[in-house]
C-alpha positions as CSV (number, residue, x, y, z in Angstrom):
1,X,68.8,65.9,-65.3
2,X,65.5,66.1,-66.6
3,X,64.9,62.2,-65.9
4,X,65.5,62.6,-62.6
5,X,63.2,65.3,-62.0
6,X,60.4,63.0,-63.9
7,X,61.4,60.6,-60.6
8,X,60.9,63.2,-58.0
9,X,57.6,63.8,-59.4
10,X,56.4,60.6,-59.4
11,X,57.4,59.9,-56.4
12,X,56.2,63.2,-54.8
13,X,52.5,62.1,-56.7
14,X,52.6,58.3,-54.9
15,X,53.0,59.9,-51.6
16,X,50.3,62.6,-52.2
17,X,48.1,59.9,-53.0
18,X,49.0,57.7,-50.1
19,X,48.5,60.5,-47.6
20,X,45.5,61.5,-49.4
21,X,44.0,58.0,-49.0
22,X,44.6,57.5,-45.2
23,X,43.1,60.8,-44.7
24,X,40.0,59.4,-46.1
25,X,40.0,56.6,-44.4
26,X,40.6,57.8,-41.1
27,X,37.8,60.2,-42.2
28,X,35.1,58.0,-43.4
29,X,36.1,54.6,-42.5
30,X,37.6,54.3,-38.8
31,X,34.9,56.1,-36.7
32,X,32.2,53.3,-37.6
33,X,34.5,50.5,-36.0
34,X,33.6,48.9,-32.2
35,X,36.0,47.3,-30.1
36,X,35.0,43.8,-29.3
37,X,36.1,42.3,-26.2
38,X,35.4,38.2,-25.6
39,X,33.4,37.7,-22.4
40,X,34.6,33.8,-21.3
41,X,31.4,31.6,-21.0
42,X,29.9,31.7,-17.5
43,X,29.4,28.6,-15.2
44,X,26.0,27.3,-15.7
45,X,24.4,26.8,-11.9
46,X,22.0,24.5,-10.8
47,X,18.9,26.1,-12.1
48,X,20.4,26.9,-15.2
49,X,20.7,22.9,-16.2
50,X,18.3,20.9,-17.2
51,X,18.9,17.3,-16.9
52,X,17.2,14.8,-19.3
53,X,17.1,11.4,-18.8
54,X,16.4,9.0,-21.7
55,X,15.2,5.6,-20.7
56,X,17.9,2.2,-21.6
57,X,14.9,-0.1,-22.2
58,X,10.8,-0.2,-22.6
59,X,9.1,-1.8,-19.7
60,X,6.0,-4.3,-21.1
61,X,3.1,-4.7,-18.4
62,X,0.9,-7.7,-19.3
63,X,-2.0,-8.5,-17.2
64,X,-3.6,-11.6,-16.6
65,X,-7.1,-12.7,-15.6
66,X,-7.6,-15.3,-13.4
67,X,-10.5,-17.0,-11.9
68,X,-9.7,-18.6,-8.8
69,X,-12.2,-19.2,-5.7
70,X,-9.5,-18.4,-3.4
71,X,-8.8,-14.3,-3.5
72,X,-5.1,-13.6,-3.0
73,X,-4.2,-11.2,0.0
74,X,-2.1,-7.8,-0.6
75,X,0.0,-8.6,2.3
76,X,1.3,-11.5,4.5
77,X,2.8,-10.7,7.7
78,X,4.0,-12.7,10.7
79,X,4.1,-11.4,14.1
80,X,5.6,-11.7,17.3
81,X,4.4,-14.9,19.3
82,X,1.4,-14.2,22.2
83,X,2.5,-16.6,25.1
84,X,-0.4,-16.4,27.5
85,X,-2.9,-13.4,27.8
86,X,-5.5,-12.7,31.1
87,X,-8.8,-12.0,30.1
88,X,-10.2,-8.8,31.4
89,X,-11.9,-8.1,34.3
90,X,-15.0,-7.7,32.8
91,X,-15.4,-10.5,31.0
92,X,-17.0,-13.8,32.1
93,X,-16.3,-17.2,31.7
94,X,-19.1,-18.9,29.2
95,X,-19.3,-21.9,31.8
96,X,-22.6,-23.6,31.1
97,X,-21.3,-25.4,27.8
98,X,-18.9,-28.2,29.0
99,X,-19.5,-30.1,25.8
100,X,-17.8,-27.2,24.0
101,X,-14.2,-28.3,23.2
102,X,-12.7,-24.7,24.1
103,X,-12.9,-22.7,27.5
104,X,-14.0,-18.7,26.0
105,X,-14.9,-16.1,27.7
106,X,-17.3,-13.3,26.7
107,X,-17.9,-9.6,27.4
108,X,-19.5,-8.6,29.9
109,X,-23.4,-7.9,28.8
110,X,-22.8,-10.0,25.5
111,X,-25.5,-12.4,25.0
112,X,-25.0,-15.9,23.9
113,X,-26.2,-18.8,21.8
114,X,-25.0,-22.3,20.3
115,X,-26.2,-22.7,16.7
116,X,-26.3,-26.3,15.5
117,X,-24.0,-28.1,14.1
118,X,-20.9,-26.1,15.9
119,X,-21.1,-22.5,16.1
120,X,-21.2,-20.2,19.5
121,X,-22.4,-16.7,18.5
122,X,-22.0,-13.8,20.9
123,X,-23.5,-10.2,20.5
124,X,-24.5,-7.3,22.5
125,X,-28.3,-7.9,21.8
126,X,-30.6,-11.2,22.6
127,X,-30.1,-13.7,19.6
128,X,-32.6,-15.4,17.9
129,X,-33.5,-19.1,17.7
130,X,-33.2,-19.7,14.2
131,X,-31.5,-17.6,12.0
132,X,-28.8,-16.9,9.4
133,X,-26.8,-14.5,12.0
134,X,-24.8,-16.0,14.5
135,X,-24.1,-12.6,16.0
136,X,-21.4,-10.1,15.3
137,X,-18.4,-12.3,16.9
138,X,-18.7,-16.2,16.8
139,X,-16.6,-19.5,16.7
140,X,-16.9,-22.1,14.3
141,X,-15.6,-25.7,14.3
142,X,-15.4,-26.0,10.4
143,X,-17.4,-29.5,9.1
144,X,-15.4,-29.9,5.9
145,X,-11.5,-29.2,4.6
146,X,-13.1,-27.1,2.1
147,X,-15.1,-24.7,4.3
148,X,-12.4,-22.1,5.3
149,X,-11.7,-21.5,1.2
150,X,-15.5,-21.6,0.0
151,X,-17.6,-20.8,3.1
152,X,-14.8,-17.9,4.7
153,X,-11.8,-16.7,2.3
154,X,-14.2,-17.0,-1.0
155,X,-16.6,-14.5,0.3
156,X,-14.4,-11.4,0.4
157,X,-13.3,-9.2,-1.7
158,X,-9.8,-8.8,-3.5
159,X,-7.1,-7.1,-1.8
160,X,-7.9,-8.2,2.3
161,X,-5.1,-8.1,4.6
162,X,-3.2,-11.1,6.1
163,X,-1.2,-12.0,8.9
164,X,0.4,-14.9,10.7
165,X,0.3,-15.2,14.2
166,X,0.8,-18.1,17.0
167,X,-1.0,-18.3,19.8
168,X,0.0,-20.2,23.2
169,X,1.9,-21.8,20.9
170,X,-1.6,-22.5,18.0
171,X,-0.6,-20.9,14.6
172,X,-3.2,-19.0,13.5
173,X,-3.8,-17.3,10.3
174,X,-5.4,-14.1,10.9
175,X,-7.8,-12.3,7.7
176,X,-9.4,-8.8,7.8
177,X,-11.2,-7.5,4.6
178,X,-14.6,-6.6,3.1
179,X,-17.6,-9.2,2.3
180,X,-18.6,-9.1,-1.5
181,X,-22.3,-8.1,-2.0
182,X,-24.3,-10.8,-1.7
183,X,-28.0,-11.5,-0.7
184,X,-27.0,-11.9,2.4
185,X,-24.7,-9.2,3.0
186,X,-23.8,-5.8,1.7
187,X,-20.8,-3.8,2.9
188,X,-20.0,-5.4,5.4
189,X,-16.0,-6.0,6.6
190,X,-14.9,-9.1,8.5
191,X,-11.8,-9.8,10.6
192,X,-11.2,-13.9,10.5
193,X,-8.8,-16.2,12.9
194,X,-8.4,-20.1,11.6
195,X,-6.5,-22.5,13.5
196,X,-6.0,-25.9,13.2
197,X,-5.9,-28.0,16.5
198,X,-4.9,-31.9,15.6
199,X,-7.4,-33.0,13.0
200,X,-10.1,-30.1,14.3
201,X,-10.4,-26.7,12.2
202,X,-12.0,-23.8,14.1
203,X,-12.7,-19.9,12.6
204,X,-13.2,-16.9,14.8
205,X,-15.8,-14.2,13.1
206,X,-15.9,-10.8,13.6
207,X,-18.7,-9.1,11.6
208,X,-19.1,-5.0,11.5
209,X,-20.7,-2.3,9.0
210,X,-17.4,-0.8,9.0
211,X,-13.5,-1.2,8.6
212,X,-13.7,-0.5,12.5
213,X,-16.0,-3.7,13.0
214,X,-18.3,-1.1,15.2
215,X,-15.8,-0.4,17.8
216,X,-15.3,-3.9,18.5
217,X,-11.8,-5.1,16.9
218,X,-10.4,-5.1,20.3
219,X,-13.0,-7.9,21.4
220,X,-11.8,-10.1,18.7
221,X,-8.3,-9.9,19.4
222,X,-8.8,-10.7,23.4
223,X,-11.1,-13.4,22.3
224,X,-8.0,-15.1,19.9
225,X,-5.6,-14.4,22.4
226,X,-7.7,-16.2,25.5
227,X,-9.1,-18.7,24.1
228,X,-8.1,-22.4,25.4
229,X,-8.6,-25.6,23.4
230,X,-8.8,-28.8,25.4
């Protein structure tokens, strides 16, 4: 009898004690928690990505100087074929020259002259006798193979234009680009037709102080496009 009192006791102390301790936890412990709900992880957009690329290979530029009389072009172009053009009205019939091997026409008020050994210079003023201009168009009949690389393509600066273009059925190779500074020039641009007619060479010059030849690109082009070998 009395040993099962001792039980009761204890047992009456463990469950005293067990109360007693959740009390003080629900007390002290439980009002400091936070429930914690997992947000998922949003869909990034377009302006929330950054894309980075990282290069497969190294790229080695090596440049190489040349020295070369003949300056290569940026561009090469060939256009459409030019059967037959009319000359304008307004421009006349150089008639007086039978000896030349061409039939040209010039604009109307042009003045022109025949410089020895085979040049015909034409320009809107009187030219003179004797002198190192030949006005601001002209037409050569080249004396040497190498004339249209040293006297013509060697005097212009890198990075002229060039296009290929036939002619009442005459290829011609048509240049336009900037003289280098030189004694005799300074600034100046250039627009340049070579042909080749059987054994002859021949070069068409325009000369201007700017890349619109003074207004007179036009001129050029009628001139190429109308003029008649024999």
């Amino acid at each position: 009898m009395k040993q099962a009192n001792t039980l009761v006791s204890v047992l009456v102390v463990i469950v005293v004690a067990v109360l007693g301790f959740g009390l003080m936890y629900y007390l002290l412990v439980a009002p400091n928690q936070v429930n914690v709900i997992e947000e998922p992880t949003p869909t990034p957009t377009e302006s929330d990505v950054t894309v980075s690329e990282t290069p497969t290979g190294t790229v080695k530029v090596t440049t190489t100087a040349t020295v070369s009389k003949t300056v290569a072009p940026t561009s090469s172009i060939t256009t459409t074929p030019i059967a037959e053009v009319t000359p304008p009205a307004d421009w006349k019939l150089i008639d007086t020259m039978s000896f030349l091997p061409y039939t040209v026409y010039r604009p109307n008020g042009w003045w022109f002259r025949y410089f020895s050994p085979a040049t015909l210079g034409l320009d809107p003023n009187q030219l003179p006798v004797a002198s190192e201009y030949v006005g601001k168009l002209s037409i050569s009949q080249l004396q040497s193979s190498s004339s249209w690389n040293t006297d013509y393509i060697g005097q212009l600066e890198s990075g002229y234009s060039q296009i290929s273009q036939v002619i009442d059925s005459n290829s011609w190779l048509v240049l336009e680009g900037k003289f280098k500074d030189n004694e005799l020039s300074t600034g100046n641009y250039t627009k340049l037709g070579y042909v080749k007619i059987g054994s002859k060479e021949y070069v068409v010059q325009l000369i201007g102080s700017n890349n619109n030849f003074d207004g007179n690109e036009s001129k050029f082009d009628i001139m190429i496009s109308t003029l008649k070998f024999k």
